[in-house]
C-alpha positions, 0 to 999 in steps of 0.5 A: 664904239667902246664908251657903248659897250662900257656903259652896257657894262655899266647898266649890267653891273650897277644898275641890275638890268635885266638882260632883256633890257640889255638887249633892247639897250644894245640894238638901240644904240647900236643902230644910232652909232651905226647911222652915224658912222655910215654918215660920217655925222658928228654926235650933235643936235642935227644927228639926233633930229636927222635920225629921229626923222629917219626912225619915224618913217621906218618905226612906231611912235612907241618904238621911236619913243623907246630908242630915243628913251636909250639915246637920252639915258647914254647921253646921261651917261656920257655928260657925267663921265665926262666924255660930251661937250654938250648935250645934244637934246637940251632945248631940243624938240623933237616931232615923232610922228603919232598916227591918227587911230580912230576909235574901234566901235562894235557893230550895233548888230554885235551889241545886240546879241551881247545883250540878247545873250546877257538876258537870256543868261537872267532869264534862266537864273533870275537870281545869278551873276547873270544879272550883274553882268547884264546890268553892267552891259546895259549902264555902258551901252545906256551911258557910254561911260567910263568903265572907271565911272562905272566901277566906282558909281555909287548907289546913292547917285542914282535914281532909277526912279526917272531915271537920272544917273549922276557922274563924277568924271576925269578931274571931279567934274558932275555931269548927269546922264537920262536912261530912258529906255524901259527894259534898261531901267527893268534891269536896273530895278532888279539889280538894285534890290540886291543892295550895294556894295560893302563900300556903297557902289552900285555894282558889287562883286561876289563877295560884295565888296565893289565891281573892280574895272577889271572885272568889267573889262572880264564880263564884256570880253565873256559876252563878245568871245560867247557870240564869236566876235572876232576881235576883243571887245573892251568897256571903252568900245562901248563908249566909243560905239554910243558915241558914234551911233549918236553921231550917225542919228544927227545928234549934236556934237556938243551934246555928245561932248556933254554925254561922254564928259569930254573937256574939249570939244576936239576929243569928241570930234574925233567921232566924225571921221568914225561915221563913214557907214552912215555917210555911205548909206546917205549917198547911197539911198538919197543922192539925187543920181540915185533917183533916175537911171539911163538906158543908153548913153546920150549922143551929141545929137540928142542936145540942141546947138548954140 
């Protein structure tokens, strides 16, 4: 199709694309002009429904989003140069495909040899960086929240003496959260005397001005690559973790909604298609077929007629 390869000209020349992008252009709407020509289809709004339908059974969501990204930015060009009656994609809706990821958790057997490691590291240098990052590893195990959350948590907002942390979350709202467990709040304490940051967060960096999410993110990816887990484990599988084990104990899942600072009840709930382990271990240690077992298979003769 010549008006493709003079608007890849186009973007080349006027727009300074990369030739990666190019690429990703040239594919993209070489596959679109292809479908029509293979089906002899009109460039109009059913064409474009038509092979949306087409590319989410053969694509990712992201790359459906990609190649439909191409489409709309050569309909652009088209419309200005005159060269389409109509935009096919006005007013047009169209439904990709999401897949339902579940959240990825961290066996509880995982996050306790993170932490094991995390003290054993304190324990040898009371004084060292091992202390911060086992502070760290405690708050997200402790809270579950967001790596965001605990980057900028400020030292005034808690009170490590009963415990209480209070949050400002995602659209300024304040939730408060208890750490109850002794060996947390110890660690804490300790972490604490060393005073916050120059910005007055609680956890701090090297040169103490505040602990950046990234180098959250780097401290619990230390600790999951030192007890050889096999996937990468981020701050948010933490809290994805909390939240499940939570679940799986019989908490209300409105109360778990109230701990993560969700504003919907259906982001939480999310976590009830995640506890299949605890639905498992149900079934199998307190189903009533559980409780007698049979020798022999029973024959007719063994029940009485009617």
């Amino acid at each position: 199709m010549q008006a493709v390869h003079e608007y890849l000209c186009m973007c080349g020349n006027q727009k300074n694309l990369d030739p990666k992008a190019l690429k990703a252009y040239r594919i993209d709407l070489r596959q679109f002009t292809g479908y029509l020509a293979g089906r002899d289809a009109a460039f109009d709004r059913a064409a474009v429904r038509d092979y949306t339908a087409c590319m989410n059974r053969k694509f990712k969501p992201r790359t459906v989003k990609r190649k439909l990204a191409s489409i709309r930015a050569f309909v652009t060009w088209l419309m200005d140069e005159q060269r389409l009656a109509q935009n096919p994609f006005e007013n047009l809706h169209l439904k990709i495909q999401e897949p339902a990821l579940l959240p990825r958790i961290i066996p509880l057997r995982v996050v306790e040899q993170m932490l094991s490691a995390a003290h054993q590291a304190m324990q040898r240098q009371p004084a060292g960086r091992a202390l911060c990052e086992t502070a760290v590893m405690e708050t997200l195990f402790a809270t579950g929240m967001r790596v965001s959350e605990l980057s900028g948590l400020k030292a005034r907002e808690i009170d490590l003496k009963d415990g209480v942390i209070r949050i400002l979350g995602k659209g300024s709202k304040e939730r408060i959260l208890h750490i109850t467990n002794a060996e947390v709040l110890s660690v804490l304490r300790q972490y604490a005397e060393c005073g916050p940051s120059r910005d007055g967060t609680f956890f701090h960096s090297r040169d103490g001005g505040r602990l950046s999410e990234q180098s959250i993110r780097n401290i619990v990816r230390k600790y999951g690559e030192l007890v050889n887990y096999p996937l990468r484990i981020t701050p948010h599988m933490f809290r994805h973790t909390v939240a499940t084990l939570l679940l799986e104990q019989d908490v209300d899942i409105r109360c778990i909604q109230q701990i993560l600072g969700h504003a919907s009840i259906l982001t939480t709930q999310i976590y009830t298609h995640v506890a299949g382990a605890k639905q498992r271990e149900i079934m199998e240690t307190r189903h009533p077929r559980n409780g007698f077992s049979l020798n022999q298979s029973a024959s007719a003769a063994d029940y009485p007629r009617t």
